[in-house]
OpenMM code with the backbone's topology and positions (N, CA, C; nanometers):
from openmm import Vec3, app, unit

residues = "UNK UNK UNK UNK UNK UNK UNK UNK UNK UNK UNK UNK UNK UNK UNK UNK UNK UNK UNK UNK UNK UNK UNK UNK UNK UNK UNK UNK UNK UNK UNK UNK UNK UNK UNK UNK UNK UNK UNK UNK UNK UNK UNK UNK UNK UNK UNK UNK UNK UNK UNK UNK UNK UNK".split()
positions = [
    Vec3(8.6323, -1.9629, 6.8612),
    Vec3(8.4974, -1.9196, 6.8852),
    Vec3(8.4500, -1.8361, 6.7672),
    Vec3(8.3410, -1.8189, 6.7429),
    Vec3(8.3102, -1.7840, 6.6363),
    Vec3(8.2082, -1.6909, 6.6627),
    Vec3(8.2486, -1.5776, 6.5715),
    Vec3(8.1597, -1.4675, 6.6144),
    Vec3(8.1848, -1.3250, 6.4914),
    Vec3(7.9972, -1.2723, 6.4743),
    Vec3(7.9515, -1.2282, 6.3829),
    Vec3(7.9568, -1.3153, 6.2658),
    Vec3(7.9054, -1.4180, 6.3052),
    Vec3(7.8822, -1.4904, 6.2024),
    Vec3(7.7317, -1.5007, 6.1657),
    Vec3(7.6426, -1.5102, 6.0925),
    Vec3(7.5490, -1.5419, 6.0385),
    Vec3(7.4278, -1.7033, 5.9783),
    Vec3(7.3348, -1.7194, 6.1047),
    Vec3(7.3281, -1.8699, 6.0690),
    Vec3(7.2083, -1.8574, 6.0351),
    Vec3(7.1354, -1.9266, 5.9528),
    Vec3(6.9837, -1.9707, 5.8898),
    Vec3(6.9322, -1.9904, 6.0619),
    Vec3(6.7877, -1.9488, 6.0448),
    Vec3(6.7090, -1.9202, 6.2214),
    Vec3(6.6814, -2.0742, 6.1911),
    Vec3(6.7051, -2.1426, 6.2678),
    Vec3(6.6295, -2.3070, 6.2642),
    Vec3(6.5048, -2.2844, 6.3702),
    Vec3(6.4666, -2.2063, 6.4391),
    Vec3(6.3354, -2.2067, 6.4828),
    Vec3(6.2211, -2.1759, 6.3330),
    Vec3(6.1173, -2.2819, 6.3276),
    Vec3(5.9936, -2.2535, 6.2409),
    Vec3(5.9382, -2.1664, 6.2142),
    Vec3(5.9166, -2.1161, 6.4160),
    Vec3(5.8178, -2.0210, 6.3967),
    Vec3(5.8289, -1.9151, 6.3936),
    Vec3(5.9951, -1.8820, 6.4204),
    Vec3(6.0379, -1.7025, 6.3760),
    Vec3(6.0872, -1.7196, 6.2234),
    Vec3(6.1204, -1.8340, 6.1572),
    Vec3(6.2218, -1.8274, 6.0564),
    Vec3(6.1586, -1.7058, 5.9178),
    Vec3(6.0210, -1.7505, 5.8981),
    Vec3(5.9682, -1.6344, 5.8141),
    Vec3(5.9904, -1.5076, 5.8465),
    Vec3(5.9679, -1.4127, 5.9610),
    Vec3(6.0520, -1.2888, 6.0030),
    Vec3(6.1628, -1.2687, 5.9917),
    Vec3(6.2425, -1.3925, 6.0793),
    Vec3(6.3648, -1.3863, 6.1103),
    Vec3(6.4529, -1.4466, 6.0213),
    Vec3(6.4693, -1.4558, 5.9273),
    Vec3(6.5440, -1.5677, 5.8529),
    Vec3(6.6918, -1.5803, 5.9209),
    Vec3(6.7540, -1.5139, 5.8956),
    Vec3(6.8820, -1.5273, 6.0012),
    Vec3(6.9115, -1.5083, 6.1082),
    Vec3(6.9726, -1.5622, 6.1934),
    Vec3(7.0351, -1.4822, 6.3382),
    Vec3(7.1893, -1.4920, 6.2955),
    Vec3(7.2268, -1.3126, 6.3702),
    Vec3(7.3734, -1.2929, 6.3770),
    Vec3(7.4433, -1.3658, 6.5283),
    Vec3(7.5153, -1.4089, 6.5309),
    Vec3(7.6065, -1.4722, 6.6405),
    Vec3(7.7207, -1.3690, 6.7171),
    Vec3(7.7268, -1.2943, 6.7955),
    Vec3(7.8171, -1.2407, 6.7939),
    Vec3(7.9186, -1.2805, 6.9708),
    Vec3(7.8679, -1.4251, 7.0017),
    Vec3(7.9436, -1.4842, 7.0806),
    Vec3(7.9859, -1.5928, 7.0847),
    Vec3(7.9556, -1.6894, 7.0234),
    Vec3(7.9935, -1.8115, 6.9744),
    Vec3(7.9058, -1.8944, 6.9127),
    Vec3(8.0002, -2.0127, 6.8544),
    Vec3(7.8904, -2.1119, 6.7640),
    Vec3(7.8020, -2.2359, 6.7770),
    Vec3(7.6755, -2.1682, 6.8534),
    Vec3(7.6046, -2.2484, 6.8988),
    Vec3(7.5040, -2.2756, 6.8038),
    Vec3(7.5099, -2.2321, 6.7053),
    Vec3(7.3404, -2.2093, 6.5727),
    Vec3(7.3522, -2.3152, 6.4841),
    Vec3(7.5013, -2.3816, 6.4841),
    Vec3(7.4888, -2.5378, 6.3637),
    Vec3(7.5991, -2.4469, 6.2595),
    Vec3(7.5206, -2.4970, 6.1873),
    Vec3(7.6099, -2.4434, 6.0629),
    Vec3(7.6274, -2.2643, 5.9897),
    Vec3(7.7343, -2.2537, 5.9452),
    Vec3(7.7294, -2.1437, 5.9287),
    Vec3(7.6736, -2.0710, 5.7346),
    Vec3(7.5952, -1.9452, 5.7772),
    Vec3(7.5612, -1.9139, 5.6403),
    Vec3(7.6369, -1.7982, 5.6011),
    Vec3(7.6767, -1.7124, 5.6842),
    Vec3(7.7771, -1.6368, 5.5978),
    Vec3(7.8978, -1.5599, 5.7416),
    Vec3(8.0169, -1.5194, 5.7083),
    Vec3(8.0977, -1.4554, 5.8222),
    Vec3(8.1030, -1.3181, 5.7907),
    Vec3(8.0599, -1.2628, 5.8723),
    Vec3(8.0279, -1.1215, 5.8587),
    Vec3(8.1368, -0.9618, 5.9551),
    Vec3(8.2205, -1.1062, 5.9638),
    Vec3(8.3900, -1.0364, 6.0305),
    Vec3(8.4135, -0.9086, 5.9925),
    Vec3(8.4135, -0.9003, 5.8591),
    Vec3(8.4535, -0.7452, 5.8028),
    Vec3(8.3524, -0.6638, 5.8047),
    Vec3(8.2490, -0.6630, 5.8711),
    Vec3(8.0975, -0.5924, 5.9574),
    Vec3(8.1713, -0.5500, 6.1066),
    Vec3(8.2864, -0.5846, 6.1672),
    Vec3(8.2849, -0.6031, 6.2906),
    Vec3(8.2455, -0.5062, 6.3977),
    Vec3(8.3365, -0.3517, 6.2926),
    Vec3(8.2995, -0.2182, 6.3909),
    Vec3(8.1472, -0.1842, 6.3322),
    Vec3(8.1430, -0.1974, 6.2791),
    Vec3(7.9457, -0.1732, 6.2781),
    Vec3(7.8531, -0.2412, 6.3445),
    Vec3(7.9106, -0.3317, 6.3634),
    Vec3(7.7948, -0.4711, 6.4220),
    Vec3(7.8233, -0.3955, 6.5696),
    Vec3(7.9692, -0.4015, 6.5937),
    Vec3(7.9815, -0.3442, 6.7475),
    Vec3(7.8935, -0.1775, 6.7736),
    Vec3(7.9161, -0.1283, 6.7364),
    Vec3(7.8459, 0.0349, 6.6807),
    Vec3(7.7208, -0.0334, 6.7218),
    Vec3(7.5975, -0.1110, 6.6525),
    Vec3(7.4835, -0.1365, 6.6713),
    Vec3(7.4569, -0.1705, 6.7868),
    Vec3(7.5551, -0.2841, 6.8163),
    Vec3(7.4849, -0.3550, 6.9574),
    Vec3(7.5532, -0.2719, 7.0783),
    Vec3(7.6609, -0.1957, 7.0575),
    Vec3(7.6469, -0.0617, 7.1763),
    Vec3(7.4948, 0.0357, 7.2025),
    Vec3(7.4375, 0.0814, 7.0695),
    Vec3(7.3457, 0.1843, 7.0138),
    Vec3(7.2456, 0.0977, 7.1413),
    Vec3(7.2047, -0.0188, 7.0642),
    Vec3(7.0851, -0.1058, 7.0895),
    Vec3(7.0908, -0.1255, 7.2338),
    Vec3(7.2118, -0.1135, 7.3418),
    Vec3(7.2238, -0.1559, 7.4535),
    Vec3(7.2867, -0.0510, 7.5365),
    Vec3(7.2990, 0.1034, 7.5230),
    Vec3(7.3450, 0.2062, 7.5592),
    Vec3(7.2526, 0.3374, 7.5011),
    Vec3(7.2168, 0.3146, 7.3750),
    Vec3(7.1858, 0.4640, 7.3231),
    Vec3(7.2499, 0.5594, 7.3095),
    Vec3(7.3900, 0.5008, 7.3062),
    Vec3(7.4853, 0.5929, 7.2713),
    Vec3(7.5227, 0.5592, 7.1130),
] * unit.nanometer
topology = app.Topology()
chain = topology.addChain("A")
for resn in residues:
    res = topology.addResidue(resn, chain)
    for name in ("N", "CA", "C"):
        topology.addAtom(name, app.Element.getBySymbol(name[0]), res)
């Protein structure tokens, strides 16, 4: 499974905002643009912050 990985947004109409989406549960986005594994305790840090406020 693949996770914190980084894929090009294939939606149109966010891709100008959004250019990437991070994955951080598996690989459902196609192909991959970059692995961002060695991010792991930060990425986790964020999406605690973002979903706790702690």
């Amino acid at each position: 499974m693949a996770q914190f990985v980084a894929y090009q947004n294939p939606n149109p109409a966010s891709r100008e905002q959004l250019p990437y989406l991070l994955d951080i549960q598996s690989n459902l986005l196609g192909r991959e643009f970059c692995d961002l594994t060695h991010y792991r305790s930060e990425i986790i840090a964020a999406v605690d912050f973002v979903l706790s406020g702690i």
